[in-house]
C-alpha beads as a LAMMPS data file, in Angstrom:
LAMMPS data file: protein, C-alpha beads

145 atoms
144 bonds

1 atom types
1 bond types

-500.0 500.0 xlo xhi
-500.0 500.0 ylo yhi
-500.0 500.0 zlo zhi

Masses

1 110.0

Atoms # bond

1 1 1 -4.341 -380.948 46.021
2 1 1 -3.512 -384.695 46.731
3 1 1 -4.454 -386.585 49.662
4 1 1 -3.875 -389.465 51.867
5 1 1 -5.659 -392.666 51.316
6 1 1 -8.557 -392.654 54.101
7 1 1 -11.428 -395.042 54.738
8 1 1 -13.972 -394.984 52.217
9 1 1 -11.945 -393.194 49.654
10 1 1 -12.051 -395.896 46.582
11 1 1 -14.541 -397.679 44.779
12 1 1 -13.831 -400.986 43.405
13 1 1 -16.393 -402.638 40.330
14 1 1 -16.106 -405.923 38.533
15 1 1 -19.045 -407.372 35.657
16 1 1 -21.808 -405.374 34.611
17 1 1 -22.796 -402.264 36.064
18 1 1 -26.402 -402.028 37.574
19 1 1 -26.391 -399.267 38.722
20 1 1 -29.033 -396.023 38.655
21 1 1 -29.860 -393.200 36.296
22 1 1 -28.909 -389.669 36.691
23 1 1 -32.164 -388.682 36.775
24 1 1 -33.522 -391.271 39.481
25 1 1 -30.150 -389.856 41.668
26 1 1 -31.259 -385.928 41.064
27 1 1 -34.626 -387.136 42.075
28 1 1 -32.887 -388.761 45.335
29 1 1 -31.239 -385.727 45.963
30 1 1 -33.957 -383.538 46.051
31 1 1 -35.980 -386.012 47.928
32 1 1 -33.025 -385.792 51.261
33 1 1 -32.923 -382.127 50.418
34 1 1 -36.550 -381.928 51.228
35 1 1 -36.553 -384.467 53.688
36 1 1 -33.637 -383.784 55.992
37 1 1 -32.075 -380.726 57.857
38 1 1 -28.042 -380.371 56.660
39 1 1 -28.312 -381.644 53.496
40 1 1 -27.621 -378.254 51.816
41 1 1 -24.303 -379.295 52.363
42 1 1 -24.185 -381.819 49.663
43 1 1 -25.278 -379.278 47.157
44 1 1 -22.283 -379.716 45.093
45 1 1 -23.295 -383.474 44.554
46 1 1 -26.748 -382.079 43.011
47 1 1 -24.283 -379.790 41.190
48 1 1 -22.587 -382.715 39.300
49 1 1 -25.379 -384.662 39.009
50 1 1 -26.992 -381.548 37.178
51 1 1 -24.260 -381.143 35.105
52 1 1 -24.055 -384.199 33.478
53 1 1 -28.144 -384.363 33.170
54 1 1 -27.342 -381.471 31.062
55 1 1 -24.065 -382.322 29.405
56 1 1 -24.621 -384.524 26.517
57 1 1 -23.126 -387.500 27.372
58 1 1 -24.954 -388.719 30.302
59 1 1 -25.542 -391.622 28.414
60 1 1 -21.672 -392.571 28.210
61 1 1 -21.084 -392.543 32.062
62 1 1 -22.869 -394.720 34.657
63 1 1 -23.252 -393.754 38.190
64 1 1 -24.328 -396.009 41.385
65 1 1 -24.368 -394.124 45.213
66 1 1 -22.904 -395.545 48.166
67 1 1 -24.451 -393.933 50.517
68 1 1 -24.416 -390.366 49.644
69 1 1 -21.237 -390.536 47.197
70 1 1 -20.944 -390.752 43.617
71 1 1 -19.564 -393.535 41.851
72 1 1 -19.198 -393.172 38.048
73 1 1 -17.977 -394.903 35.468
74 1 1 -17.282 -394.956 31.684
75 1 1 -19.777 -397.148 30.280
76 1 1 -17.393 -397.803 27.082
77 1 1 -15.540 -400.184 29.041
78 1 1 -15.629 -403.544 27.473
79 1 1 -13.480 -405.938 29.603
80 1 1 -16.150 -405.478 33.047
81 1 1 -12.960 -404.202 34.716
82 1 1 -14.315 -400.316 35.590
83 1 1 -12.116 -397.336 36.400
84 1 1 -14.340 -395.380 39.208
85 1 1 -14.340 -391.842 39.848
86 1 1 -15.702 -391.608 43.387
87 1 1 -17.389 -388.014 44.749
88 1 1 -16.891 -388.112 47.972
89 1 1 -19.952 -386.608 50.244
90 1 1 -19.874 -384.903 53.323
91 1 1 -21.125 -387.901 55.066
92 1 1 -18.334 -389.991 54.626
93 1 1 -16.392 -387.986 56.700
94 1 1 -13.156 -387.107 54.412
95 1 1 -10.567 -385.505 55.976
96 1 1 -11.061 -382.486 53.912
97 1 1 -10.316 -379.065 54.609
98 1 1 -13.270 -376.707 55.568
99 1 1 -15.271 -375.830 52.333
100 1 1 -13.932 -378.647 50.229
101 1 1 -14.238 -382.243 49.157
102 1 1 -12.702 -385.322 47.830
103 1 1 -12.420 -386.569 44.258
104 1 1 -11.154 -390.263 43.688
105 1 1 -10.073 -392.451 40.812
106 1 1 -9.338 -396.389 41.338
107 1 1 -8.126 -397.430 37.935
108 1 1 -7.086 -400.895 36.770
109 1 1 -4.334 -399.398 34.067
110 1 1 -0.880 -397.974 34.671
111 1 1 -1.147 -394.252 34.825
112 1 1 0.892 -391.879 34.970
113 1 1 -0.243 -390.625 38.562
114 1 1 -0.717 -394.126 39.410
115 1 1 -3.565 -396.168 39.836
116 1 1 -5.368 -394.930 42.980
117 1 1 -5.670 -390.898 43.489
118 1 1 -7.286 -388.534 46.048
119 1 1 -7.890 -384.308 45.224
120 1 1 -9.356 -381.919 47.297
121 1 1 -11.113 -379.396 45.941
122 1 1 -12.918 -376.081 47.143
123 1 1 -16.930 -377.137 46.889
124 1 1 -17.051 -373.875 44.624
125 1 1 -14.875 -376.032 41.860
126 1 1 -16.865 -379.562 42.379
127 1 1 -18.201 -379.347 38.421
128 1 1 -15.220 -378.190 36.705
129 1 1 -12.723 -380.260 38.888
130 1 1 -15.403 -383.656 37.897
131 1 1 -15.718 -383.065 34.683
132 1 1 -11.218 -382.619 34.199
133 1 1 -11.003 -385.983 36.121
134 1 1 -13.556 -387.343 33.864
135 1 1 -12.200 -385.875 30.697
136 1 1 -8.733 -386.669 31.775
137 1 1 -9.319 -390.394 32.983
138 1 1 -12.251 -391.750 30.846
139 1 1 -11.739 -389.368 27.711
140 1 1 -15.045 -388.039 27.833
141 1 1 -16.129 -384.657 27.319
142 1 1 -19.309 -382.848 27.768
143 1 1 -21.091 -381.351 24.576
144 1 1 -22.303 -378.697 26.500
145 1 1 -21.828 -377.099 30.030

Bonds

1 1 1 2
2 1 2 3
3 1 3 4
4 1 4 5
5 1 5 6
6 1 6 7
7 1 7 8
8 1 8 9
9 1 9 10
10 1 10 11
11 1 11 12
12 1 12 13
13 1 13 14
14 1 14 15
15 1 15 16
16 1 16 17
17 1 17 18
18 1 18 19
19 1 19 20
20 1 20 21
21 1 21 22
22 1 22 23
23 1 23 24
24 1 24 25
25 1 25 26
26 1 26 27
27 1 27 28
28 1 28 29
29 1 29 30
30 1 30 31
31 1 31 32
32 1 32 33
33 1 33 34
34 1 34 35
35 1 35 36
36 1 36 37
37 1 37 38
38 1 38 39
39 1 39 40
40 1 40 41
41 1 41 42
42 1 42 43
43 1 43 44
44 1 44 45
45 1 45 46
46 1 46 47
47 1 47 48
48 1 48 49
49 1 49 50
50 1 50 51
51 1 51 52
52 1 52 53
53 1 53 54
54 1 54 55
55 1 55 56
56 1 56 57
57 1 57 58
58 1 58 59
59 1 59 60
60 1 60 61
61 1 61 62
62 1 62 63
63 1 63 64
64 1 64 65
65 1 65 66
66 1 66 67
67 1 67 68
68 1 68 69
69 1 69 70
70 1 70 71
71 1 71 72
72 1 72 73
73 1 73 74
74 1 74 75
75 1 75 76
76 1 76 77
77 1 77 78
78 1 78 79
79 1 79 80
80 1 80 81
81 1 81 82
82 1 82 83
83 1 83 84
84 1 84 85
85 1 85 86
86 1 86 87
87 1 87 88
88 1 88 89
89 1 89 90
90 1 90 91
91 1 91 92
92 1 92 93
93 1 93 94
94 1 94 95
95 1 95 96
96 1 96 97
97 1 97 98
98 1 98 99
99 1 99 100
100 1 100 101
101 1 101 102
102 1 102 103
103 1 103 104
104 1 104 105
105 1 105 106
106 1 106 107
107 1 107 108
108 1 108 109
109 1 109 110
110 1 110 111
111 1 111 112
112 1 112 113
113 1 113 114
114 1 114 115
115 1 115 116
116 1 116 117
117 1 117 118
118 1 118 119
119 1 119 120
120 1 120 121
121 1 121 122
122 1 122 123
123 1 123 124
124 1 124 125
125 1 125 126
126 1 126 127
127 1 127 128
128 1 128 129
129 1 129 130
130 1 130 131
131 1 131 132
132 1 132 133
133 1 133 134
134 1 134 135
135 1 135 136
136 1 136 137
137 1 137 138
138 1 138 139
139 1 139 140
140 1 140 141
141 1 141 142
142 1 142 143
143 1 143 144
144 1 144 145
């Protein structure tokens, strides 16, 4: 389902990416799982995260937070001009229905759905409905789910 633009929704990255590995953000994760009441509800963000620990081609895609969202990128971009898939987290406050969340793409080419988008989708979907976006808008697939 699209969505309005809202604060927050896009992230914007120019030069080289310094941003984190998956594995230090998992470790994050677990730490403000373990460290703070309500954060259970940012389990689909672990979800990803997991996912593409697992998938093959973690190497391929970069990731930085902002605050508690995902930013990720295609690391085979050579111009320093990044397309961003953004995960959006509970704690930025989306206007998403109950049980969902935002995905976003800020892209630099012309695309067919344009260059800035916003889904919802139900929490339940957050890996599959990533890794589409991903596969869709960096041409990257996973060698294994």
């Amino acid at each position: 389902m699209r969505m309005k633009v809202f604060p927050l929704a896009f992230a914007s990255i120019r030069g080289e990416v310094r941003g984190t590995t998956w594995d230090a953000v998992a470790e994050w994760y677990d730490e403000l799982r373990r460290d703070h009441e309500g954060f259970e509800s940012h389990q689909y963000l672990r979800d990803i995260v997991a996912s593409v620990r697992a998938s093959g081609v973690a190497d391929r895609l970069g990731v930085i937070t902002s605050m508690h969202d995902l930013v990720v990128v295609s690391l085979e971009t050579k111009n320093g001009h990044y397309e961003t898939i953004k995960v959006i987290s509970p704690s930025t406050m989306a206007p998403v229905d109950d049980g969902c969340f935002a995905l976003t793409f800020f892209g630099r080419k012309k695309r067919r759905h344009g260059r800035e988008e916003i889904q919802q989708h139900p929490v339940a979907d957050a890996v599959p409905a990533f890794w589409r976006l991903v596969e869709e808008k960096f041409g990257i697939s996973p060698a294994a789910r």
